[in-house]
C-alpha positions as CSV (number, residue, x, y, z in Angstrom):
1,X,0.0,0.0,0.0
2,X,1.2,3.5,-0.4
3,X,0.5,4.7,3.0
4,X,3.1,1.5,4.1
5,X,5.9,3.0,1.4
6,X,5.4,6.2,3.1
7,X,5.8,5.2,5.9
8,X,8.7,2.7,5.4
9,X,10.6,5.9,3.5
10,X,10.1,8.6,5.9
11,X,10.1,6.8,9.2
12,X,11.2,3.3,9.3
13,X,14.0,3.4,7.0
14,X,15.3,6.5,9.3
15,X,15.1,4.5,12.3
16,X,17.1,2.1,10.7
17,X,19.7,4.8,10.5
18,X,19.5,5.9,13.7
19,X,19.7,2.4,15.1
20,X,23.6,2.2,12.9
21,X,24.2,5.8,14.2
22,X,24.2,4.3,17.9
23,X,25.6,0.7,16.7
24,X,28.8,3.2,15.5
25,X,29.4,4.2,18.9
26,X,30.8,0.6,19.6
27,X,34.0,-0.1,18.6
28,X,33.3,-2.0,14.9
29,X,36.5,-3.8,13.8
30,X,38.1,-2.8,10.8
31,X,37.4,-5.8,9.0
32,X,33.8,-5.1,8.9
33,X,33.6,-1.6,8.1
34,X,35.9,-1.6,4.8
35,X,34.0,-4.0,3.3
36,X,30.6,-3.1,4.2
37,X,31.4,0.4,3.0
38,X,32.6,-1.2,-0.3
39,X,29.3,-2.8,-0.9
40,X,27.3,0.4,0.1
41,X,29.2,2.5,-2.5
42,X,28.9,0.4,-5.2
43,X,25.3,-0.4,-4.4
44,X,24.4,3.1,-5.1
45,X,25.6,2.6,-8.4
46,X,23.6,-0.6,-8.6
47,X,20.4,0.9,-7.6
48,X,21.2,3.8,-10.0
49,X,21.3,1.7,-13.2
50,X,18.3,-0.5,-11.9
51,X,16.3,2.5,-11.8
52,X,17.4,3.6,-15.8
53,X,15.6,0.5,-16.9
54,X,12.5,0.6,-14.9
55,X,9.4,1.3,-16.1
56,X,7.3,0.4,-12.8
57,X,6.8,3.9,-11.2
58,X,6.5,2.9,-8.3
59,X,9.6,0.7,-8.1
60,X,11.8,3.4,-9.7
61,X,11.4,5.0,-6.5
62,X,12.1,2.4,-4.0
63,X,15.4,1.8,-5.9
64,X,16.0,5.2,-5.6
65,X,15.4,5.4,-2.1
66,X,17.6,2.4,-1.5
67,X,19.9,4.2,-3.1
68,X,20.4,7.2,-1.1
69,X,20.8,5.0,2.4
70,X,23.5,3.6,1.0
71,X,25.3,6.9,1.1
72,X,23.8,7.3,4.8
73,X,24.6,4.0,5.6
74,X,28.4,4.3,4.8
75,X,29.0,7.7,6.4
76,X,27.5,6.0,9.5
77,X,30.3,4.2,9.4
78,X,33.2,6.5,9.0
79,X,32.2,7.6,12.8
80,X,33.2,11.3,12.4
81,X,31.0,14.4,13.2
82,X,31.1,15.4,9.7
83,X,29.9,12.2,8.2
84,X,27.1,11.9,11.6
85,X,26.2,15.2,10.6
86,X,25.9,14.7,6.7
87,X,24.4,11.0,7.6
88,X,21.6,12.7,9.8
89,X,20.9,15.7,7.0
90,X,20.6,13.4,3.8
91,X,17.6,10.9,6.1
92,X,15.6,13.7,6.7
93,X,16.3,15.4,3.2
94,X,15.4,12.1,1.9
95,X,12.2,11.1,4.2
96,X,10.4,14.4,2.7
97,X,11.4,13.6,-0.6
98,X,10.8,9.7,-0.7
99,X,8.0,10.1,0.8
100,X,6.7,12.9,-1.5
101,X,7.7,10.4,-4.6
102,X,5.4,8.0,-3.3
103,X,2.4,10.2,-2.8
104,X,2.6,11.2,-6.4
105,X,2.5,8.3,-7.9
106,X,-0.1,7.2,-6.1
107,X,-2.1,10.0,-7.5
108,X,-1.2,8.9,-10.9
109,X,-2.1,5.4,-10.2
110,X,-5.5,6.3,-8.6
111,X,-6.5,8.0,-11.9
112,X,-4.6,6.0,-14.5
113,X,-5.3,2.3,-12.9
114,X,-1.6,1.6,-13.9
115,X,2.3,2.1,-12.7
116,X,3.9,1.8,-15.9
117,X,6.3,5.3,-16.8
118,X,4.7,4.5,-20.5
119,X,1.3,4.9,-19.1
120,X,1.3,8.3,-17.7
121,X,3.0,10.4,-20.4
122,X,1.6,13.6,-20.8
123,X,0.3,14.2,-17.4
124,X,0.8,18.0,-17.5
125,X,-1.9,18.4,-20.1
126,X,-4.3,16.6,-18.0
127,X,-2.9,18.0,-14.5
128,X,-0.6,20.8,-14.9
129,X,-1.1,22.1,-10.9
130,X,1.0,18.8,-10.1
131,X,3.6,19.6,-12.6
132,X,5.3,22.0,-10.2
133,X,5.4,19.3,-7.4
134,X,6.3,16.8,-9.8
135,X,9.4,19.0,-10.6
136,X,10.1,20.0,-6.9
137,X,10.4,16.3,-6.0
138,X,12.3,15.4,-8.9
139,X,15.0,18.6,-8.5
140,X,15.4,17.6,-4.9
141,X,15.7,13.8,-5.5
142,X,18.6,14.6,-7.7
143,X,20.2,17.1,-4.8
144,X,19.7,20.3,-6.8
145,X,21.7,23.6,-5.1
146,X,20.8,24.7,-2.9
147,X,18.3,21.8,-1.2
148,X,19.3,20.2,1.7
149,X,20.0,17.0,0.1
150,X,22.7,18.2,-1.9
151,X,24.6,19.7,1.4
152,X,23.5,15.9,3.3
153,X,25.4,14.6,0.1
154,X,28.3,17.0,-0.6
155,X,29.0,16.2,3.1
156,X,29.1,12.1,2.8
157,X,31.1,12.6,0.0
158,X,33.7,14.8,1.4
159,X,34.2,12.4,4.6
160,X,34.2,9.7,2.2
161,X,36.8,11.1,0.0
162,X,39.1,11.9,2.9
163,X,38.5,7.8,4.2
164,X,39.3,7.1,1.0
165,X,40.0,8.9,-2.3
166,X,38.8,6.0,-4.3
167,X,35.5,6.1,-3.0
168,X,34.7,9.8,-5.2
169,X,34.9,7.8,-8.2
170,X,31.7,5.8,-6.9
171,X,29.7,8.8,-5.5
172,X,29.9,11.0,-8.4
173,X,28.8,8.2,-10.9
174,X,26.4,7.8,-8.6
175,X,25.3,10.8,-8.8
176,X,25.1,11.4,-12.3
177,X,23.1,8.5,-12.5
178,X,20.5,10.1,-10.0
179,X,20.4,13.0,-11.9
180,X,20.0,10.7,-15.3
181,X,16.6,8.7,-13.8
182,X,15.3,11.7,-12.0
183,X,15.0,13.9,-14.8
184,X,13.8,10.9,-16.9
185,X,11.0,10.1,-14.7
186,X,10.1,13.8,-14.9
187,X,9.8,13.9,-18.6
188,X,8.3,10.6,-19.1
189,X,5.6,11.2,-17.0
190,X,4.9,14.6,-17.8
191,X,5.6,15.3,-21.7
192,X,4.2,13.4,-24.9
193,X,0.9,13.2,-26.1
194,X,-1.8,11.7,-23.3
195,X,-3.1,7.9,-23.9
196,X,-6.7,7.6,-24.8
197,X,-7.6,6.3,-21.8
198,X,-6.2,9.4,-19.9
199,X,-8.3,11.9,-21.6
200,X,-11.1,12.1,-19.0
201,X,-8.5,12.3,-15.9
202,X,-10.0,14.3,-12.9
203,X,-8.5,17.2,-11.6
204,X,-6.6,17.1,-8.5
205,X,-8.4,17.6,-5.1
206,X,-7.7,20.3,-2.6
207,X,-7.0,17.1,0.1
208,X,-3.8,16.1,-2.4
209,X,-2.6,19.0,-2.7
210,X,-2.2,20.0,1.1
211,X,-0.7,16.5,1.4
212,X,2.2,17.5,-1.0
213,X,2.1,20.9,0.5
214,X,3.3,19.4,3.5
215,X,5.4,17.9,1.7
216,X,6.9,20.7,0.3
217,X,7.1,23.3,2.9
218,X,9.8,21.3,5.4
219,X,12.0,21.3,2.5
220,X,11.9,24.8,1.6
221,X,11.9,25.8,5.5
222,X,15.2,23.6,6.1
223,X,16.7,24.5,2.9
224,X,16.6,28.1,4.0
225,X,17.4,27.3,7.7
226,X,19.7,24.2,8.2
227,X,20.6,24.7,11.5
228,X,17.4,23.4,12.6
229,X,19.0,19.7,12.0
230,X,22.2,20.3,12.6
């Protein structure tokens, strides 16, 4: 159900985090950090190139979210305030905007009866007051400057890079690939010609658009005011 990926994206996954955060504190042997780091890094990549050949909506987005805890999950483990800090920005940044994800695809499923990316072109004829949210969520999956996700990631990747330089070669492909499937979800989903069985598509209803309001308004608010995290 969506109200369960909501959920799991903006709550669970960030207790999860919390729960390595104080797991950290213990003295974790060498020999399981390096390689667990390993597999985080190059699971983002993983993730990323899963999610370019998707055409399930919804599961484009739950890669995507697995994604990002991977970057959380390995600056957990450098154990530095930096990387703490960075760890603890980047679960929030990415609870609003997971969770966001989810509620909007939702609302295309609800009037569309479908998850497939192929299925849901042209949305912004039929909706264009979710267009804007659509592109809000998108920008801020990709960490667009100056959203907080982009300082939660700039700041995993520095610690990482000083751990290890090698690691920078995994993050920024990582990255790019972000970039690459967020922006293609966007445009799928919102230019090209509408299907014929999305020509009678109801507008959206004031009680969907508060919910992404609420969405939206945390991230502006911490975006101009970090300190409230950190």
């Amino acid at each position: 159900p969506i109200a369960g990926s909501m959920v799991l994206a903006a709550v669970l996954l960030k207790l999860g985090g919390y729960g390595i955060i104080r797991m950290t504190t213990m003295n974790i042997s060498t020999i399981l950090v390096y390689p667990t780091i390993a597999m985080a890094t190059w699971g983002i990549i993983m993730t990323g190139l899963t999610c370019l050949r998707k055409t399930d909506l919804k599961a484009l987005i739950a890669y995507s979210s697995v994604g990002h805890m991977g970057l959380v999950a390995s600056a957990t483990l450098i154990q530095t305030p930096w990387s703490t800090s960075g760890a603890i920005i980047l679960m929030v940044a990415h609870g609003l905007t997971s969770s966001m994800l989810f509620c909007l695809a939702n609302m295309l499923y609800e009037r569309t009866n479908t998850r497939m990316l192929i299925a849901m072109r042209g949305m912004h004829k039929a909706m264009p007051q979710m267009t804007h949210y659509w592109l809000i969520a998108s920008l801020t999956n990709l960490a667009l400057p100056p959203t907080i996700n982009l300082i939660g990631e700039i700041q995993i990747m520095t610690t990482l890079f000083n751990w290890s330089p090698l690691t920078i070669t995994m993050t920024a492909i990582g990255a790019t690939i972000t970039a690459i499937y967020s922006l293609q979800m966007f445009m799928t989903t919102q230019q090209g010609y509408l299907t014929k069985d999305s020509k009678e598509i109801y507008p959206p209803q004031t009680r969907e658009l508060l919910i992404l309001a609420l969405h939206t308004l945390p991230i502006l608010l911490l975006t101009l005011n970090l300190e409230l995290i950190c």
